[in-house]
N, C-alpha and C positions, 0 to 999 in steps of 0.2 A: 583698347588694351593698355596695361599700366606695366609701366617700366617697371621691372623688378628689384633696381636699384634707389625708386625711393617707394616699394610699395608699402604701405602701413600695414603692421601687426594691430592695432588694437583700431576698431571704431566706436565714436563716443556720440551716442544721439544725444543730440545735445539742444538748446534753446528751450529746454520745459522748467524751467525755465531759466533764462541766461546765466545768470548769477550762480544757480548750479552748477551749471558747464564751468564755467570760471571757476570756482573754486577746487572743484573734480578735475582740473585741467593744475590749476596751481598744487594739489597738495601729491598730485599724479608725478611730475615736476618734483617736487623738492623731497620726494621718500622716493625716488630712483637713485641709489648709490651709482652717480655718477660723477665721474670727475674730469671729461668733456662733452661737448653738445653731442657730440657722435654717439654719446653711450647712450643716450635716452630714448626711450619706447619710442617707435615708429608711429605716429599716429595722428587720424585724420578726426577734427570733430564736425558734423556734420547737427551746422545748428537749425531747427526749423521749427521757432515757435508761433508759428501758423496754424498749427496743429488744434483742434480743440479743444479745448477744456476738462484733460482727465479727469477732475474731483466730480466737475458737475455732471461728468458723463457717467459714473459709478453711481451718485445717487440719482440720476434719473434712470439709470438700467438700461441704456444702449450703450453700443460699439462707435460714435464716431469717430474714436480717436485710433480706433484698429488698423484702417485700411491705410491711413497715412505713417503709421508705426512700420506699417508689413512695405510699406516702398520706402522706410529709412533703410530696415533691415534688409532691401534688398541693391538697394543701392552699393552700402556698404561690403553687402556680398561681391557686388561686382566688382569692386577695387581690390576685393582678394583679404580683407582683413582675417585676422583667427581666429579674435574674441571681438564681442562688443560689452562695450557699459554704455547701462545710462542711469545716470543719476538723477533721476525724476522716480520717489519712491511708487508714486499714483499711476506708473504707464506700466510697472511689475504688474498689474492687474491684467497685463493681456498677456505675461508670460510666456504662459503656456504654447498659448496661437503664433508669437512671433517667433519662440525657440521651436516648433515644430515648421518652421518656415525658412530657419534660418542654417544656412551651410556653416558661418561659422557659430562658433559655441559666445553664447550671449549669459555674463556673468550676473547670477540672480543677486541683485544687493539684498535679499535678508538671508540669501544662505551665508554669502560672504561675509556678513555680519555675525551671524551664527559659528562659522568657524573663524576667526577674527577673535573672536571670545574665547574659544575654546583655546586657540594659541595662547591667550592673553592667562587664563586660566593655569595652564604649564606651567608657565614661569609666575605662577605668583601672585598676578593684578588684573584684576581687571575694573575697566572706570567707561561708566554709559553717560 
């Protein structure tokens, strides 16, 4: 069981690869309007690039990379998170499978994309 006092709001599957996570972790960081460590997102990244090979798993037409997704996301369930990201656009291919798997809500990077634009759009600019 996880103390409530530092339990995470967000989980980040992370290590698909490293350098994602890092950056998804830096830019998560510095677009948090905070002005001590205390105010910033609660959050656990949980890196495991052991995982297989999403691109080459999409075009050869299997699941390996499912069952090791479905025990990130459920990992992360267990420590209580609310949302998850992951910034690996090639594991959104299982979507579906891990948000119907998943307790907390798991943020689709192209819907967030999608409306991201459409804010950007409001006001004026938008730059892809």
């Amino acid at each position: 069981m996880i103390d409530d006092s530092i339990r995470p709001q967000l989980g980040i599957i992370g290590g698909l690869g490293p350098l994602a996570s890092a950056d998804f972790y830096f830019k998560l960081t510095r677009m948090t309007q905070a002005f001590r460590d205390n105010e910033h997102v609660p959050a656990v990244i949980l890196s495991v690039p052991q995982l297989p090979d999403r691109t080459e798993a999409i075009l050869a037409g299997h699941d390996g990379p499912l069952a090791p997704l479905k025990a990130a996301v459920a990992t992360l369930n267990t420590l209580g998170v609310a949302c998850v990201a992951m910034p690996c656009n090639t594991a959104h291919h299982w979507y579906d499978q891990l948000a119907a798997n998943s307790r907390a809500e798991i943020i689709h990077i192209g819907d967030a994309v999608v409306a991201e634009t459409r804010r950007s759009l409001e006001r004026g600019r938008v730059a892809v």
